[in-house]
C-alpha positions in Angstrom: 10.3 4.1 -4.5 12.4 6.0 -6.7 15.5 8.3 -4.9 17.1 9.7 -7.7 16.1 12.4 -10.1 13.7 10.2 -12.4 16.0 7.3 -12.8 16.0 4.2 -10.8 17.7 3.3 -8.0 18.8 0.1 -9.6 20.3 1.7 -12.5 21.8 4.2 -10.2 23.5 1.9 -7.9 25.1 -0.2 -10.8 26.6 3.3 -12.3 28.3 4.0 -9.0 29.5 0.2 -9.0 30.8 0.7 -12.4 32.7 4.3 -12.0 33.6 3.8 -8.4 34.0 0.1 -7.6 35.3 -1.4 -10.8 32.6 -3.2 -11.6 31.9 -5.0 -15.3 28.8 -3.3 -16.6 28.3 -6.2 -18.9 29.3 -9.1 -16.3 26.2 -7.4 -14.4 23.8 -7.5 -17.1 24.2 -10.5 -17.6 24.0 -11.9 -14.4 21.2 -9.6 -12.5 20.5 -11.9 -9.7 23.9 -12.4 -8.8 25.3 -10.9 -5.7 28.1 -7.8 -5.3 30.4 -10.7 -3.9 29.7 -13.0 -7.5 30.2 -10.2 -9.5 33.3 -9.8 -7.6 33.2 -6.9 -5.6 35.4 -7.2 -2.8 35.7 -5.8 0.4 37.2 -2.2 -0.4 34.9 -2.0 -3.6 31.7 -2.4 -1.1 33.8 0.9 1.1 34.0 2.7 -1.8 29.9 2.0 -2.7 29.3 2.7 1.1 31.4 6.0 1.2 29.3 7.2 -2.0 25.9 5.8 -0.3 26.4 8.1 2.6 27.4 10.7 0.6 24.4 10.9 -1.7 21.7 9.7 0.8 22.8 9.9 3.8 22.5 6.4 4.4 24.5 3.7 5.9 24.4 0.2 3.7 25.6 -2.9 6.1 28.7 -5.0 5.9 26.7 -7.7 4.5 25.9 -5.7 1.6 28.3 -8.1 -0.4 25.4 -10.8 0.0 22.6 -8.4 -1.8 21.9 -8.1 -6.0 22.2 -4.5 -7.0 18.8 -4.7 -7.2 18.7 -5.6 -3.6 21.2 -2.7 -2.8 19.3 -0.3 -4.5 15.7 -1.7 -2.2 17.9 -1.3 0.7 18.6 2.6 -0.4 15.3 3.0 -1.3 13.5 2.1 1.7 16.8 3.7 3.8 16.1 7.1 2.0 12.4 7.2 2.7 11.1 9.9 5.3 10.6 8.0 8.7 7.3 7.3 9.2 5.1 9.4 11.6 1.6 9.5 13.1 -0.3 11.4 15.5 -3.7 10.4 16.8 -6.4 11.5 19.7 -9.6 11.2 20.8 -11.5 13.4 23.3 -13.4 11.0 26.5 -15.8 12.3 28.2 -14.0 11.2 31.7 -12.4 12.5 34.2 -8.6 12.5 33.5 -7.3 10.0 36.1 -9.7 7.4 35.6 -8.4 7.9 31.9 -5.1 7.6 32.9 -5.8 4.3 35.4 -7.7 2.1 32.7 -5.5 2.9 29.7 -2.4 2.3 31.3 -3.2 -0.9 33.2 -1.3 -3.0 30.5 -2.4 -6.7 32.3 -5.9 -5.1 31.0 -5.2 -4.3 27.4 -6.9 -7.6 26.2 -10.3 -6.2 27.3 -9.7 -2.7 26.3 -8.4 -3.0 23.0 -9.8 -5.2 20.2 -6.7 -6.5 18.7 -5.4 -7.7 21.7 -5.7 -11.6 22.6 -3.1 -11.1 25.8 -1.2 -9.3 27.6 1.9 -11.1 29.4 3.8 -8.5 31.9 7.0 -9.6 32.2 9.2 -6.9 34.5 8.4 -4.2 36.5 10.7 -1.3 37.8 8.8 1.4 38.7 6.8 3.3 36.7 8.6 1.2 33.7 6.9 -2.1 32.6 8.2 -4.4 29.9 5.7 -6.7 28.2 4.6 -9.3 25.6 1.3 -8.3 23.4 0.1 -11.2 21.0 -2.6 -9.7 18.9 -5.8 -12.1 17.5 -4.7 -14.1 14.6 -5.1 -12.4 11.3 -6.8 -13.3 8.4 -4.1 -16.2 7.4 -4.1 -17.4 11.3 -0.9 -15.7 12.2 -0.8 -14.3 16.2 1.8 -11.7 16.1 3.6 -11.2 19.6 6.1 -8.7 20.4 7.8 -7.4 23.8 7.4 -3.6 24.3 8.7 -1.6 27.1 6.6 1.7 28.6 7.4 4.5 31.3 4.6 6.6 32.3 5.2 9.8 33.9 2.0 10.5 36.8 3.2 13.9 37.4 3.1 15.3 33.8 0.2 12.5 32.8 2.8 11.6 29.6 3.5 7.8 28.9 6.7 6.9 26.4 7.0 3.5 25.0 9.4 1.6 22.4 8.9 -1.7 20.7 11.8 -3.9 22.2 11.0 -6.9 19.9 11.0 -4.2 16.5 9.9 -7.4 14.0 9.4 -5.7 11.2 10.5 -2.1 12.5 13.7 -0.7 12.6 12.4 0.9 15.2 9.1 2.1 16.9 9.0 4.9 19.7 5.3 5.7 20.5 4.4 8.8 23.0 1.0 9.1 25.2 -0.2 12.3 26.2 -3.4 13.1 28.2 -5.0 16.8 28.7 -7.7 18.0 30.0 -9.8 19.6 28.3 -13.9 20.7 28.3 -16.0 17.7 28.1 -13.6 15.3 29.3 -10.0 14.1 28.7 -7.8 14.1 25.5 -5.4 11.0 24.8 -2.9 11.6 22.0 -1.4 8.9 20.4 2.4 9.6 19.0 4.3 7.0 16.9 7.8 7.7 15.4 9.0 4.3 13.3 10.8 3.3 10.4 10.2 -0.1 8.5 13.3 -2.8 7.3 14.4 -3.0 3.9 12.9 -6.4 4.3 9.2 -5.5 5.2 7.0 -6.6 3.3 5.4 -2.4 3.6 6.8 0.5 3.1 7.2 3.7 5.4 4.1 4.9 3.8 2.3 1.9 3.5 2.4 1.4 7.9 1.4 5.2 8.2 -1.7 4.5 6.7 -2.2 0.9 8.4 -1.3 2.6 12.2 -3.8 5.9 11.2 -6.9 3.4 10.2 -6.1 1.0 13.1 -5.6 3.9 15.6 -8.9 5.3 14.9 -10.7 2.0 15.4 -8.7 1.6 18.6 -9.7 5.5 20.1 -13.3 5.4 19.4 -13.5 1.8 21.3 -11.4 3.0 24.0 -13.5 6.3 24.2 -17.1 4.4 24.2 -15.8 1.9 26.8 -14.5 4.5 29.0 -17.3 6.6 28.9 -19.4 4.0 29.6 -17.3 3.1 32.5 -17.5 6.8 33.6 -21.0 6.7 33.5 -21.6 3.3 35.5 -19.2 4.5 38.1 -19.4 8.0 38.6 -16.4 8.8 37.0 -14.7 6.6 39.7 -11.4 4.9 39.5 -12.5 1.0 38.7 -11.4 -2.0 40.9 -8.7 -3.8 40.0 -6.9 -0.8 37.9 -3.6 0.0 39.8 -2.6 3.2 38.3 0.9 0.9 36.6 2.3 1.5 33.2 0.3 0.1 30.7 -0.6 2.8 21.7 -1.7 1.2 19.6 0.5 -0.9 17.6 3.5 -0.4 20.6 
């Protein structure tokens, strides 16, 4: 990604190193790979890079900046710089709205009502808050990815907040449920506010498009199960749901 006014960021960074930090234009060329630290940028040079960072991006570079290439700095900027990633997703059920609310927020139940899902540990409860592990079905080079979330759901104004606790590769994840009525059923909105690491291996961008494509498969399974549910049962509220906090990709 390129943050700079058709120049890259690389090339950027080293010209601030070079007018603001002292650095040796030609030690850097000839050493690319080499950290700020090798190239011997010490600990007020790396202030000075910071101050102008923050200045020109409004972004904040970490102590251990010292340990990164320029290269490396100028990812970090990069991916710092990019607009946070947003998404927002619904589906309309054709249910009533509490048993919408009862099956999609009974967490222990996930497994079964999502298709990524493998489990579904709950590990605390206080109240309407529950904090839980989700370890999803093993991808396509047999990785099971498992993180802890935490969720609050909110009866009286049928609105559910959740944040990844375990981020991974997230720096971090706030996802937000809403559920309207509406004619023909109930409408569940999915939410998700997140920003990526320098270090993941996609983009801002690149998980916006992953969480839209993976949020639609989700809904329309969630909506067909539902339904179906709503039309075995009367629209009743299923046994063994207990009405406790319970997005796709949270």
């Amino acid at each position: 990604m390129t943050v700079t006014h058709g120049r890259p960021p690389t090339a950027e960074i080293t010209d601030i190193l070079v007018t603001n930090c002292g650095l040796d234009a030609d030690a850097a060329a000839r050493a690319p790979a080499a950290s700020l630290e090798e190239l011997g940028m010490d600990s007020l040079a790396l202030l000075e890079l910071s101050a102008v960072v923050a200045d020109r991006w409004q972004v904040q570079i970490p102590e251990q900046a010292g340990q990164l290439s320029i290269a490396g700095v100028a990812e970090l900027v990069a991916r710092r710089a990019e607009t946070p990633g947003h998404t927002e997703n619904s589906v309309l059920i054709a249910a009533p709205l509490p048993l919408v609310w009862d099956v999609t927020n009974d967490v222990a139940n996930w497994p079964e009502l999502f298709t990524e899902y493998a489990r579904a540990e709950i590990l605390h409860r206080d109240g309407d808050t529950v904090r839980f592990r989700l370890t999803m079905h093993p991808d396509e080079n047999g990785v099971a990815w498992s993180w802890v979330s935490e969720r609050t759901a909110d009866p009286g104004t049928r609105q559910v907040r959740a944040q990844r606790v375990e981020t991974g590769p997230f720096e971090y994840m706030r996802i937000h449920w809403g559920y309207t009525q509406e004619p023909g059923g109930t409408r569940m909105t999915w939410v998700q506010d997140f920003a990526m690491k320098p270090t993941a291996l996609v983009d801002n961008a690149g998980m916006t498009d992953r969480i839209n494509a993976n949020s639609a498969v989700q809904l329309a399974v969630i909506k067909e199960k539902i339904e179906r549910l709503a039309g075995a049962d009367g629209g009743r509220i299923p046994a063994g749901t207990d009405g406790s906090t319970g997005a796709d990709d949270e």
